[in-house]
C-alpha positions as CSV (number, residue, x, y, z in Angstrom):
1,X,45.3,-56.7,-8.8
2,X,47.8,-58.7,-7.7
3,X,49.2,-58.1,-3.9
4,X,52.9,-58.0,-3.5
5,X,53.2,-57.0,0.4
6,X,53.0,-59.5,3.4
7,X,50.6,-56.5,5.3
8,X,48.5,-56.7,2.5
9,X,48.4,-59.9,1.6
10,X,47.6,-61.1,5.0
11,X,45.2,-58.1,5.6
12,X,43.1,-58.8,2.4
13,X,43.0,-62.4,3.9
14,X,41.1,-61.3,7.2
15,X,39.0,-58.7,5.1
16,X,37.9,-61.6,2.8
17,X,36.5,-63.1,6.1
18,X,34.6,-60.5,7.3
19,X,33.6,-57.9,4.7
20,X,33.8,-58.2,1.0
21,X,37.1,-57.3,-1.2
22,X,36.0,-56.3,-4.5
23,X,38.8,-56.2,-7.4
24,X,39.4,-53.5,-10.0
25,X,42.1,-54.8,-12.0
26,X,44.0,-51.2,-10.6
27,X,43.1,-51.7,-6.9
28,X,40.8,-53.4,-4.6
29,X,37.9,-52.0,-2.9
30,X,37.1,-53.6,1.1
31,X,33.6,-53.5,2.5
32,X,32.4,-54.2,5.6
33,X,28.5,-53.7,5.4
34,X,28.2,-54.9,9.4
35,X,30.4,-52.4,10.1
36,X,29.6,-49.4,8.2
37,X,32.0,-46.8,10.2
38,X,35.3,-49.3,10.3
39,X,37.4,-46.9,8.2
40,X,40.2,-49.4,7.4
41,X,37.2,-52.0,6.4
42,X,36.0,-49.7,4.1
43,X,38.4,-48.2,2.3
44,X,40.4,-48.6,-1.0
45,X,44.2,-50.8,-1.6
46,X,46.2,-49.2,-4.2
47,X,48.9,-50.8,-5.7
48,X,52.3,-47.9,-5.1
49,X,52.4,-44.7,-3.3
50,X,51.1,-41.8,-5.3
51,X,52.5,-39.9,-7.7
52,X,52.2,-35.7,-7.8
53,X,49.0,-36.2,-9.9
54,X,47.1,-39.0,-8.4
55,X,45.1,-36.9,-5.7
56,X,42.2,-36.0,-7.8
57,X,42.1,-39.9,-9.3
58,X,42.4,-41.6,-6.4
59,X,39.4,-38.9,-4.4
60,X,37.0,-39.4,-7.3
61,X,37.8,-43.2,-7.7
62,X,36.5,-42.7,-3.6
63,X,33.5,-41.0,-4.3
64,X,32.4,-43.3,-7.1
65,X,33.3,-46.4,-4.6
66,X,31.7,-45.0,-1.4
67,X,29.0,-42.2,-2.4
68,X,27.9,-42.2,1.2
69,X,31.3,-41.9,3.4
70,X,32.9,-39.1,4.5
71,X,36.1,-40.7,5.9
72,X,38.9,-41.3,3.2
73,X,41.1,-44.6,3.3
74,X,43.8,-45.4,1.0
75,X,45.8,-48.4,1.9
76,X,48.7,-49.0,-0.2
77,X,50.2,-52.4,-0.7
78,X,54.0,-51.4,-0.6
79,X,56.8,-52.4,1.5
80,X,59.7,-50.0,1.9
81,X,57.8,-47.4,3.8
82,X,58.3,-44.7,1.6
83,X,55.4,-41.8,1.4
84,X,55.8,-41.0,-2.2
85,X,54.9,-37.8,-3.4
86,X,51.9,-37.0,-1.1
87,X,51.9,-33.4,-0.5
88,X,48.5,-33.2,-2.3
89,X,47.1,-35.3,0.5
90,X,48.7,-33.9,3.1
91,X,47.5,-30.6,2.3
92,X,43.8,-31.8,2.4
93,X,43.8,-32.8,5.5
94,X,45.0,-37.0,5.7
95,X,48.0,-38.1,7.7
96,X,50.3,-40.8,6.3
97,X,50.8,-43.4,8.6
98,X,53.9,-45.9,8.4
99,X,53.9,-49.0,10.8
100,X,56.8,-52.0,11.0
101,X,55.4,-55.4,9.9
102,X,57.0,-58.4,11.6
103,X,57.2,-62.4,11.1
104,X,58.0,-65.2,12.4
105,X,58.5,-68.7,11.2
106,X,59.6,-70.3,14.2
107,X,58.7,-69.3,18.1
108,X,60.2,-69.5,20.7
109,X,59.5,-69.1,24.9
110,X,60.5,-65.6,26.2
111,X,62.3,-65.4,29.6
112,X,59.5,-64.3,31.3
113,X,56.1,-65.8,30.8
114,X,53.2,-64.8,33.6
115,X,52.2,-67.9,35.1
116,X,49.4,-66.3,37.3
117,X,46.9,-66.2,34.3
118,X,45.2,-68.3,32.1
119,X,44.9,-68.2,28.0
120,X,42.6,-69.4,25.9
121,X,40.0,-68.4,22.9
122,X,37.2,-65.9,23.9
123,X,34.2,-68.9,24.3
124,X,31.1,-67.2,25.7
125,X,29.1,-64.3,26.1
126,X,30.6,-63.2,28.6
127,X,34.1,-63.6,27.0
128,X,33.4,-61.2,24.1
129,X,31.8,-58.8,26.4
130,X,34.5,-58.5,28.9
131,X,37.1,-58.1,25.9
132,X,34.9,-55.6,24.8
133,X,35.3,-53.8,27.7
134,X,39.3,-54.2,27.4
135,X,39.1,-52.8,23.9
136,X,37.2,-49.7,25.0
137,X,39.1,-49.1,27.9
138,X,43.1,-49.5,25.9
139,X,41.2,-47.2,22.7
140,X,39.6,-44.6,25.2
141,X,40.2,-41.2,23.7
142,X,40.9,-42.1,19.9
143,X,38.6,-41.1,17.2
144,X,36.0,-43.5,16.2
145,X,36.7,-46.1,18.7
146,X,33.3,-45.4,20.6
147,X,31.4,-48.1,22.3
148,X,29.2,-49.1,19.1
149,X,31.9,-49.5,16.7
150,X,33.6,-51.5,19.0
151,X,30.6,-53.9,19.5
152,X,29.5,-54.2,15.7
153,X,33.5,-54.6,15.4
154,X,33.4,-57.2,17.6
155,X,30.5,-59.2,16.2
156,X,31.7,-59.3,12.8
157,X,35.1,-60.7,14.3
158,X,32.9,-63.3,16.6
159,X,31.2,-64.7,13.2
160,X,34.6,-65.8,11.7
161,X,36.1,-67.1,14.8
162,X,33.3,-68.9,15.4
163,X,33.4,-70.1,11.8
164,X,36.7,-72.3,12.6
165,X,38.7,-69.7,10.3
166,X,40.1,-67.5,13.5
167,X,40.0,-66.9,17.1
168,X,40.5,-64.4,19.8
169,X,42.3,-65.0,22.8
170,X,43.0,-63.9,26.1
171,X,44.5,-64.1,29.3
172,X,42.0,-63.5,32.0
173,X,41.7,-62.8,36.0
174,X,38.2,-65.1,36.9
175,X,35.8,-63.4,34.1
176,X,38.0,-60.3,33.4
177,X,39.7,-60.5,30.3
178,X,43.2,-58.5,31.3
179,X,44.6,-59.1,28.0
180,X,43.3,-60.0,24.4
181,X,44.9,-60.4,20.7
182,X,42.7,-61.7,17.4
183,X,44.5,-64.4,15.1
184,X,43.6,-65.8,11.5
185,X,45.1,-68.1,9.1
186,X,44.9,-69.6,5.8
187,X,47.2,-71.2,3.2
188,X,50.2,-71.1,5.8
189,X,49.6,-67.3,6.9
190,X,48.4,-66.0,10.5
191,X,47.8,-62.4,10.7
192,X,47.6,-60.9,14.6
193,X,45.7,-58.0,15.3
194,X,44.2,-55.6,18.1
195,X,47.1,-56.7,20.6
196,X,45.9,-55.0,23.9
197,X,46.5,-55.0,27.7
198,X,43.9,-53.8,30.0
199,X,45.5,-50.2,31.5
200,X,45.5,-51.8,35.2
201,X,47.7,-55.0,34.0
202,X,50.3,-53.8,32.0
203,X,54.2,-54.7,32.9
204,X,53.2,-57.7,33.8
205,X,54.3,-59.8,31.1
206,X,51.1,-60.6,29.6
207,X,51.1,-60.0,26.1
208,X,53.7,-61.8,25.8
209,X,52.7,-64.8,27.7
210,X,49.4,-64.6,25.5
211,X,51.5,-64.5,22.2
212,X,53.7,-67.6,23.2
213,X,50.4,-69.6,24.2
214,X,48.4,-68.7,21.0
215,X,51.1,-69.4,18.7
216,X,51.9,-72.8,20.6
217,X,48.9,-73.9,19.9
218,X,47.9,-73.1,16.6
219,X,51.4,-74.7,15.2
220,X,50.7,-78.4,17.2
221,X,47.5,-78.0,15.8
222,X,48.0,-76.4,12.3
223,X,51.8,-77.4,11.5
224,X,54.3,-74.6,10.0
225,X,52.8,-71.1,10.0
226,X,54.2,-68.0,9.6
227,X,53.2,-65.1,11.9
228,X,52.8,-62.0,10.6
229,X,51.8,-58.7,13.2
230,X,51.7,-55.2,12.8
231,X,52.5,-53.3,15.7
232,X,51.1,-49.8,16.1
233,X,53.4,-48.6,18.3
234,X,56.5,-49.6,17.3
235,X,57.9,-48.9,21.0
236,X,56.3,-52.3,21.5
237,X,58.2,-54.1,19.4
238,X,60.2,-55.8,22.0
239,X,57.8,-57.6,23.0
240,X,57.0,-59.1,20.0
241,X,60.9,-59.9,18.9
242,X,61.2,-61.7,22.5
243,X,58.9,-64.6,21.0
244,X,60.5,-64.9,18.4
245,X,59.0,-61.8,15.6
246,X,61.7,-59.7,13.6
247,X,61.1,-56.6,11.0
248,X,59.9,-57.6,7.5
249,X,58.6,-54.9,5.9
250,X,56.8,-51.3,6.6
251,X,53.1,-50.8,6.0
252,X,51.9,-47.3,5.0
253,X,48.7,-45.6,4.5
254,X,46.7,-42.5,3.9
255,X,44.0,-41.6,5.8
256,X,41.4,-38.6,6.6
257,X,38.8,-39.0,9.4
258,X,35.1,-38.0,8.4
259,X,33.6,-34.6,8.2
260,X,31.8,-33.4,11.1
């Protein structure tokens, strides 16, 4: 299958790193084994937005793919944000979700940068644990983000960062990390994800700050990239185009949480 969409394209990247992308000729199949309950790590990339009578193809092509999950996942690698005709899956239960992708090729400084902090890569023990804590604190209350998944997450993330193909950086008051964000790149591509501020440090002009510095750093050190991040709230998106991001594209998905 051949990937058309910046999301996808720089998604499958990261999931090639981690888990396992398996290719059907029709659609692509992601596996994370280390992290058995990621939902969007194990899941299925179709190539367009369904049609009226894909619903019972794409559940058995599920099944057959994932005899043992209960969740349902069907990413879809197209860009204009359109739905298609999903009323079949709405009516069983998954919610479509459509999020603005944005790039950069260039970057510049915002106005305001928080000086009071510094940022750098996650390094030590004690780095991934206090991110960690971040992550469980800015995901309290949403389904499936419990304490494991976060720390088997986490580890799987830690291997490839610590592999030289990613890293995960934060901004951080003596050991507490107060803001974190993941980055990984190959062939000219750098995919953010997980962009979080710890609940007592928002408004401060952290993220931000944190982007800037990351994205510094990898270009003296990498050369021409472009930056591609996927905000889930698109409310946030200001911070993003203040750096130097603007809309590319729309991501959209289809997805059902697990039974019981």
């Amino acid at each position: 299958m051949t990937i058309q969409s910046l999301s996808m394209r720089t998604q499958t990247m990261i999931q090639r790193m981690y888990g396992q992308v398996e290719d059907r000729g029709s659609y692509l199949v992601y596996r994370t084994p280390s992290v058995p309950d990621y939902w969007y790590g194990n899941c299925l990339l179709m190539p367009a937005t369904p049609k009226a009578s894909d619903f019972d193809h794409w559940m058995q092509l599920f099944a057959k793919e994932f005899p043992d999950k209960t969740h349902r996942v069907f990413q879809i690698d197209s860009a204009d944000g359109q739905s298609g005709d999903g009323a079949a899956f709405l009516a069983a239960g998954f919610e479509f979700s459509q999020h603005e992708v944005l790039a950069a090729d260039t970057i510049h400084q915002p106005e305001r940068l928080n000086q009071n902090q510094p940022c750098r890569p996650a390094r030590s023990d004690a780095d991934w644990t206090s991110i960690i804590d971040t992550a469980y604190l800015t995901n309290e209350g949403r389904p499936g983000f419990d304490r494991g998944f976060l720390e088997r997450k986490f580890a799987a993330v830690r291997r490839v960062c610590e592999a030289g193909q990613g890293a995960w950086w934060g901004s951080w008051e003596g050991e507490l990390n107060t803001s974190h964000m993941g980055l990984f790149w190959q062939d000219g591509l750098v995919r953010f994800q997980d962009v979080a501020t710890h609940p007592d440090y928002r408004r401060q002009g952290l993220c931000r700050t944190l982007l800037y510095r990351a994205c510094s750093e990898l270009l003296a050190r990498l050369g021409p990239q472009r930056f591609v991040i996927m905000p889930e709230d698109e409310s946030v998106s200001r911070i993003y185009q203040s750096v130097g991001f603007a809309f590319a594209e729309y991501s959209v998905d289809y997805c059902r949480r697990p039974e019981g």
